[in-house]
N, C-alpha and C positions, 0 to 999 in steps of 0.2 A: 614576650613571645620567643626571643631567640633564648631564656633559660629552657624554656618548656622545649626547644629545638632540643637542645645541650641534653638535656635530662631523658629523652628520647633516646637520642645518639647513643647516650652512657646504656640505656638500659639494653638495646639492641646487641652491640658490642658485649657486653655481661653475659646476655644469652647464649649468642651463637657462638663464642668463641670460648665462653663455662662451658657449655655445653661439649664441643670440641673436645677440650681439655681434658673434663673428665673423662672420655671414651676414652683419648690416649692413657689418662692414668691407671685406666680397669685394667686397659692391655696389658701396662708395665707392670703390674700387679699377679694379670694372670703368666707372665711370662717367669717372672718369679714364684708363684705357685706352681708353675707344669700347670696347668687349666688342661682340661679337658678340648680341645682342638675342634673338634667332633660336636661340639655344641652347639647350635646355631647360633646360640649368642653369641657365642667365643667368637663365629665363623663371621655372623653380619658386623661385631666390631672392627675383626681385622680387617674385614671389605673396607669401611667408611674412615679407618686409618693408613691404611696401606700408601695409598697414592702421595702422600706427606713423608710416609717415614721411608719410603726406598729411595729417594736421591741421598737422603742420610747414611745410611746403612752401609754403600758404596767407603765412607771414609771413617763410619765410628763402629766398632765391633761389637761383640756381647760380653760380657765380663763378669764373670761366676755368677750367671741368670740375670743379669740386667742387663737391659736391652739398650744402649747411649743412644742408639739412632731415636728410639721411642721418647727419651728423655731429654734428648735435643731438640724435639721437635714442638714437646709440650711447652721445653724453655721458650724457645723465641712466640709459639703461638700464645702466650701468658705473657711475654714482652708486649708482644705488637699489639695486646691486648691494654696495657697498662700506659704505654705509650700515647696511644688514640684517646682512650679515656683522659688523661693529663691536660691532653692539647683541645678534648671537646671543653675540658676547664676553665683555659687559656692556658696552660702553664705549661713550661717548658716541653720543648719535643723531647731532648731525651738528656735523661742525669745519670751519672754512673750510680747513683743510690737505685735506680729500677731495678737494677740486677741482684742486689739483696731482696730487694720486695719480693721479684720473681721467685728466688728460690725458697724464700719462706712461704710463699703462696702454695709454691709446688708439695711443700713438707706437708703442709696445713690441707690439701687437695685429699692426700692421702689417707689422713687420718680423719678426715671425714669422711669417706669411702666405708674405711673400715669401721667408722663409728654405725653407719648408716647400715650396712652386709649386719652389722652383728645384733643391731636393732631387726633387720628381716629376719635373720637366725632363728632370733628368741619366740617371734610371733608366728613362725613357721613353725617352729616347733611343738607350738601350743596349739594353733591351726589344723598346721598338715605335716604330723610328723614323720607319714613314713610317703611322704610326699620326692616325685623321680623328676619336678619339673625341671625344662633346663637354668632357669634363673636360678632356681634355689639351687641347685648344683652347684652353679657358678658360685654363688655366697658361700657354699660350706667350703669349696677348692680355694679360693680367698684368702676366706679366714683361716684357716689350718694354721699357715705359718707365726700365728700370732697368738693362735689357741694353742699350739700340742706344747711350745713350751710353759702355758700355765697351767695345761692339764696335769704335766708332772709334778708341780707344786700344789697343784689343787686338784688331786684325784675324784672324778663322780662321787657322790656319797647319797645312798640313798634312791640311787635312777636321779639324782638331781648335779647338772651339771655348773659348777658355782664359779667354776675359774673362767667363765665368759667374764662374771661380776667382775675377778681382780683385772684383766684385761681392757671395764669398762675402765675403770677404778684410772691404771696403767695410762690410757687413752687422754680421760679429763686430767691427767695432772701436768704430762707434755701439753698438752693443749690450753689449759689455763692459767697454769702456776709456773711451769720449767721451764719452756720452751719459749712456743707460739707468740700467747702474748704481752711473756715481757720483754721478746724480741718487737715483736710489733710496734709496741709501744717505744721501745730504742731506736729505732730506725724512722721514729714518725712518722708511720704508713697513716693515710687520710682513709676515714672509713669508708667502705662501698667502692673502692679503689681496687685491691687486689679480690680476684677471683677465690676461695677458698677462704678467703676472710671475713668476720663479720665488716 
C-alpha cells in the first residue's frame, strides 16, 4: 500500500511540475525565437509563467535572447521536482549529483520540444499547409532557429523540404549517441526520475 502511495506521489509530482516546466521551456524558446507575442498562445504561456519568473527577473538579466530569470526558474522548479521524487523513494533529500540531473533534464526538455514542433510541422504540413492557426505559428517561430541553418545546407528541392530530415537526423544523435544518454548513463540518473528523460 505505501508503494502504491510512493508511485502515486511520484506520478502527480511528474505531471504537475513536467507539465510546468515545459511551459517555461516553450517560453525560453519563444524568447529566443522573437515568437510572435501577439499570439494567444504566446500570451496564455506568459500569463501561467509569469508570477514564478518576476521575483527572478529583479536579479538575473537577458543575455543575447535568453532569458536566466525563465532558466532559473525551470532550474529549481525541475530541482524541487527531483528532489520530492528522491525522498517519495526514501532516498536522500538532497545530493550535489541533482544538479547535474537538473541540467541534463533541462538540455533534454528541449530537445524534445523541438523534436515534438517538428513532428507537428511535418504533419501540418501535409494536413494544413497554408494553415494561420496560432499553435502552428508558434511551431514554425520555434523551429526557425534550428531549421534556417540546415535550410542553407540543405536547400528545398523539388517543393520538398529535406533539411527538417538532417535536423531530425542532428536531434537523435545529441539525444542518443553524443550527449543525453551517455551522459545519463555517467551520472547514473534512475529511470522515471528526471523530467525530460526516459
Amino acid at each position: 500500500m505505501e508503494q502504491n502511495l510512493a508511485n502515486a506521489g511520484i506520478y502527480l509530482v511528474q505531471s504537475f511540475f513536467g507539465i510546468y516546466m515545459i511551459l517555461l521551456m516553450v517560453r525560453l524558446l519563444m524568447q529566443i525565437s522573437r515568437a510572435d507575442y501577439y499570439n494567444p498562445i504566446c500570451q496564455g504561456i506568459v500569463r501561467v509563467t509569469d508570477p514564478a519568473i518576476m521575483p527572478f527577473r529583479k536579479m538575473l538579466p537577458t543575455v543575447k535572447g535568453v532569458d536566466l530569470a525563465t532558466l532559473a526558474v525551470a532550474f529549481v522548479v525541475q530541482l524541487v521536482a527531483v528532489v520530492l521524487i528522491m525522498m517519495l523513494y526514501g532516498n536522500t533529500l538532497f545530493h550535489p549529483l541533482y544538479l547535474a540531473w537538473v541540467l541534463l533534464g533541462l538540455f533534454s526538455t528541449i530537445l524534445n520540444i523541438y523534436f515534438i514542433a517538428l513532428i507537428v510541422m511535418v504533419i501540418a504540413s501535409w494536413i494544413a499547409p497554408q494553415s494561420n492557426h496560432p499553435a502552428l505559428s508558434l511551431v514554425y517561430q520555434i523551429t526557425e532557429p534550428v531549421c534556417a541553418p540546415a535550410r542553407k545546407l540543405l536547400p528545398p528541392m523539388g517543393g520538398l523540404d529535406l533539411s527538417i530530415i538532417l535536423v531530425f537526423v542532428v536531434l537523435n544523435l545529441i539525444d542518443n549517441y553524443l550527449v543525453i544518454a551517455p551522459l545519463a548513463q555517467m551520472l547514473q540518473i534512475p529511470p522515471g526520475i528526471i523530467i525530460g528523460l526516459p
